[in-house]
DRENKEKE-211100 format. One line per field, with one value per residue: residue in one letter; y, z, x of N, C-alpha, C, O in turn. Coordinates in steps of 0.2 Angstrom, whole numbers, plus 5000, padded with zeros to 4 digits. Layout:
BEGIN
vexfi (a,...) .
nyy (Y,...) .
nzz (Z,...) .
nxx (X,...) .
cayy (Y,...) .
cazz (Z,...) .
caxx (X,...) .
cyy (Y,...) .
czz (Z,...) .
cxx (X,...) .
oyy (Y,...) .
ozz (Z,...) .
oxx (X,...) .
This chain:
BEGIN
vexfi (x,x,x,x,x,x,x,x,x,x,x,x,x,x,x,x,x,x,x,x,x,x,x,x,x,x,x,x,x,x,x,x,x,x,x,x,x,x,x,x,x,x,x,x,x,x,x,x,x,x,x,x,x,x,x,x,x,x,x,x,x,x,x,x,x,x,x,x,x,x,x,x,x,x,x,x,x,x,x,x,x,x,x,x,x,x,x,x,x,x,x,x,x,x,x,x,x,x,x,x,x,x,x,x,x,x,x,x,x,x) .
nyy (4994,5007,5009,5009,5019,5030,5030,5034,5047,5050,5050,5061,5071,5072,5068,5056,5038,5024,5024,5029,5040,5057,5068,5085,5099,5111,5106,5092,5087,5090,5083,5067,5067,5067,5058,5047,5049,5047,5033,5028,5032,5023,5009,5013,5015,5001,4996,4996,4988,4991,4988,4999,5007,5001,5001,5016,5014,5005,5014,5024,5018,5017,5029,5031,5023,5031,5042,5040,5033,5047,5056,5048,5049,5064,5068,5070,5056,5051,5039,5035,5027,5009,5003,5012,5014,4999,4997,5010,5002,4989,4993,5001,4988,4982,4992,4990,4976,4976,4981,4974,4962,4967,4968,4954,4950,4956,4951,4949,4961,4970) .
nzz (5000,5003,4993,4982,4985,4987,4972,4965,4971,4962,4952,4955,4953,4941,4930,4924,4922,4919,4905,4908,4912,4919,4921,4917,4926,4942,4953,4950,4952,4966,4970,4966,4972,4986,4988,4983,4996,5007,5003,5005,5019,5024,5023,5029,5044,5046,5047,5062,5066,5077,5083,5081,5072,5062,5057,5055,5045,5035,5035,5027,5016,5010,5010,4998,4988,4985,4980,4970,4963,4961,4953,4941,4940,4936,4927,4927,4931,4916,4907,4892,4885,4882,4890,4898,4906,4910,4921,4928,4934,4938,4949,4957,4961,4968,4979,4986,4988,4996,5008,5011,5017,5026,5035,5037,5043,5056,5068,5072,5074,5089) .
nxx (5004,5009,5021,5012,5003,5014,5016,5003,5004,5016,5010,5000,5009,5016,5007,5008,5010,5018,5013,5001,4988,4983,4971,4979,4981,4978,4968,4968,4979,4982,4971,4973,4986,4982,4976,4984,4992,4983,4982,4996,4998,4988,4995,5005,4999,4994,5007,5007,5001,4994,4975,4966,4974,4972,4959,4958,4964,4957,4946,4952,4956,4943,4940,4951,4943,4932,4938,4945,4935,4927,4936,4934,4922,4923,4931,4945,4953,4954,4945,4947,4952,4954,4964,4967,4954,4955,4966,4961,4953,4956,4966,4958,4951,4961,4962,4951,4953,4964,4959,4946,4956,4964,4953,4949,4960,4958,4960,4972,4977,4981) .
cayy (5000,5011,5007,5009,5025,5033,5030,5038,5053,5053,5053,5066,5079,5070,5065,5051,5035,5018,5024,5028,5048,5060,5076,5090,5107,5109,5103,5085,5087,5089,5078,5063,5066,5066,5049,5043,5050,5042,5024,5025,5031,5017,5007,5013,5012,4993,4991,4997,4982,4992,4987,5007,5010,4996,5004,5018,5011,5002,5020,5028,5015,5018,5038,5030,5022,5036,5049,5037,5036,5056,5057,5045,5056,5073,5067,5070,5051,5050,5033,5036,5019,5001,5001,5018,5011,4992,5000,5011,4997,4985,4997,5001,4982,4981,4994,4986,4970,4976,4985,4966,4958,4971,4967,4948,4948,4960,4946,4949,4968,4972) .
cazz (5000,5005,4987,4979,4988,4983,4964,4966,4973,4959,4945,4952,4951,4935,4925,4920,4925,4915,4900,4909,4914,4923,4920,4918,4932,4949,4956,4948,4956,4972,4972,4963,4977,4990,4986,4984,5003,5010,5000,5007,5025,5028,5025,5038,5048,5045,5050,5068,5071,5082,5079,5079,5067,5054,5057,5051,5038,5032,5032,5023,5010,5008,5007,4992,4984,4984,4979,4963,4958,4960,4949,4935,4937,4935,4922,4931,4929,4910,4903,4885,4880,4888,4894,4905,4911,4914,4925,4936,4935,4943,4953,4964,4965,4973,4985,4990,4991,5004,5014,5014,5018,5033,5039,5038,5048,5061,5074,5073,5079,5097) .
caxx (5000,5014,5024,5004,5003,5019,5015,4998,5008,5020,5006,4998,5012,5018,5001,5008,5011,5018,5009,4994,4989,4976,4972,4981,4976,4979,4964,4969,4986,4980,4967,4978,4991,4979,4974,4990,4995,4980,4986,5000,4996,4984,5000,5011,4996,4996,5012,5009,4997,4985,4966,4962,4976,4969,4950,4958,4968,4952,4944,4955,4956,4934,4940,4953,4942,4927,4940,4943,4926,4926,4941,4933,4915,4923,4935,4951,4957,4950,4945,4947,4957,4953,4969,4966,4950,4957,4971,4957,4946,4962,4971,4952,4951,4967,4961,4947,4953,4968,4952,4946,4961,4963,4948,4949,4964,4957,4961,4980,4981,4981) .
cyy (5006,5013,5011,5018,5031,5032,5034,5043,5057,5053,5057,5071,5077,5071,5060,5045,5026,5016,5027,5036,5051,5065,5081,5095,5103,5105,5093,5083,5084,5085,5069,5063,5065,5058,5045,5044,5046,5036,5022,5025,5026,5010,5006,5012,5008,4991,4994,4991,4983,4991,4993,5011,5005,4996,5008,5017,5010,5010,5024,5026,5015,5024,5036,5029,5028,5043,5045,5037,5044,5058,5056,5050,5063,5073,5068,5063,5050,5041,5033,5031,5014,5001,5006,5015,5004,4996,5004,5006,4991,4988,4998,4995,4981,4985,4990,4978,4970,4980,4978,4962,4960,4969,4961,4947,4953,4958,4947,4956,4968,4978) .
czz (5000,4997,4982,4980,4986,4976,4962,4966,4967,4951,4947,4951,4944,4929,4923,4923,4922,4910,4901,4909,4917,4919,4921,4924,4938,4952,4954,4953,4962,4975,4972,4969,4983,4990,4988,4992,5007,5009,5008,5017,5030,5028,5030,5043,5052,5048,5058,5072,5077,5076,5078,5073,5059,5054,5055,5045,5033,5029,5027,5017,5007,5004,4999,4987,4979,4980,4972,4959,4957,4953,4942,4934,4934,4929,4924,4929,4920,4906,4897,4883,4886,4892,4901,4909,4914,4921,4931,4937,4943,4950,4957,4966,4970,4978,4990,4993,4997,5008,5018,5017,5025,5037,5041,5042,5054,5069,5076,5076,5086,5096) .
cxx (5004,5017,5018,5003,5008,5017,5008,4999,5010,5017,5001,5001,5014,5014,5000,5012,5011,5012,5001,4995,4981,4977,4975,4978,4978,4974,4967,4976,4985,4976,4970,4982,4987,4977,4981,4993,4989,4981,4991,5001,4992,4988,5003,5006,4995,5001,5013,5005,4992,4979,4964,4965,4974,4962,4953,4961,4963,4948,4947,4955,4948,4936,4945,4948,4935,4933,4943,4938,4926,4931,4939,4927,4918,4930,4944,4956,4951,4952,4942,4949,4954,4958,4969,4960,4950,4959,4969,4954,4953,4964,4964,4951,4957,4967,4957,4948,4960,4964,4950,4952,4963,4961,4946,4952,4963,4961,4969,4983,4978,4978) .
oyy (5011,5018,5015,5023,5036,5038,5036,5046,5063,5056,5059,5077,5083,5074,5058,5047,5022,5011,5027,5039,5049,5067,5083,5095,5097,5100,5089,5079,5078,5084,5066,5057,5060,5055,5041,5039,5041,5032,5018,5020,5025,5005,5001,5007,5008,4986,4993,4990,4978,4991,4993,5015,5006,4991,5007,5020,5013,5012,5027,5029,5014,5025,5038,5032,5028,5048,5049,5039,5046,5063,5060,5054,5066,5079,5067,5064,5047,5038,5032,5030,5015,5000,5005,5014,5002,4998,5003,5005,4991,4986,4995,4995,4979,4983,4988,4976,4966,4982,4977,4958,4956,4969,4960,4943,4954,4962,4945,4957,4965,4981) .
ozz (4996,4995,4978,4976,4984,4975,4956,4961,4967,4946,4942,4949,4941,4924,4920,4927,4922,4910,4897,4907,4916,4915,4927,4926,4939,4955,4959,4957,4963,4981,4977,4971,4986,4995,4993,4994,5011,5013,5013,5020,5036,5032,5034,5048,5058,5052,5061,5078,5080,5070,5074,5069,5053,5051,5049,5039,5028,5023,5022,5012,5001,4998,4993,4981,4973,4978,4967,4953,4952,4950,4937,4929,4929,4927,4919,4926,4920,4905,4896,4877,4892,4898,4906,4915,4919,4926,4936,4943,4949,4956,4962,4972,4976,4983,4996,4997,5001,5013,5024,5022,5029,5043,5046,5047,5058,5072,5081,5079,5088,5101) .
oxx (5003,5015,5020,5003,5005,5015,5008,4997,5009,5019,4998,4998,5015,5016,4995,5016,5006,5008,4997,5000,4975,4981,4974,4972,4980,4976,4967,4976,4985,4975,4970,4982,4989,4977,4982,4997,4991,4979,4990,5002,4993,4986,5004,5007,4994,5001,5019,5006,4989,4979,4960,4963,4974,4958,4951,4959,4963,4947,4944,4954,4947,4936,4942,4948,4933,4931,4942,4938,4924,4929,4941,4926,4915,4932,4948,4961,4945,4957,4936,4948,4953,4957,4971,4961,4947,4956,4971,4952,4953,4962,4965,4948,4955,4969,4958,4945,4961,4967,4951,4949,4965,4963,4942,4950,4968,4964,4972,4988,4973,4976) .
């Protein structure tokens, strides 16, 4: 998530991102990095192994993935090619399925 987090980051002050890209404008910027800072956050979070920081981990990854969908509505992340919208399509699975996977292993944080 950390790793996921940082590259989020670095496409949104870039645009682009292993072929892929957002949109230009500040508002994408900072929204696109904002995304990416709470990815990666909810990582470090993870790795403190409290139960309150993998409740928030878990939130934060809801806020990722609503601030994705907001990004696709308002055109910011543009799915004009299959390969742009495979890539959000994956990449918000992969969020969601580390939200589940958090929450499955609940039992293991203190």
């Amino acid at each position: 998530m950390i790793i996921f987090g940082a590259a989020e980051v670095a496409t949104g002050f870039s645009h682009r991102f292993l072929g892929l890209h957002i949109a230009q404008g500040e508002v994408s910027t900072y929204l696109g990095a904002g995304v990416g800072v709470l990815y990666a956050a909810a990582g470090l979070l993870v790795l403190t192994m409290r139960r309150r920081a993998a409740l928030l981990a878990i939130a934060f990854l809801i806020v990722v993935v609503a601030g994705r969908i907001l990004m696709v509505t308002t055109g910011f992340y543009p799915i004009n090619t299959l390969q742009q919208a495979a890539a959000i399509a994956i990449g918000t699975a992969i969020v969601v399925a580390f939200a589940f996977f958090i929450g499955s292993k609940m039992s293991v944080f203190r």
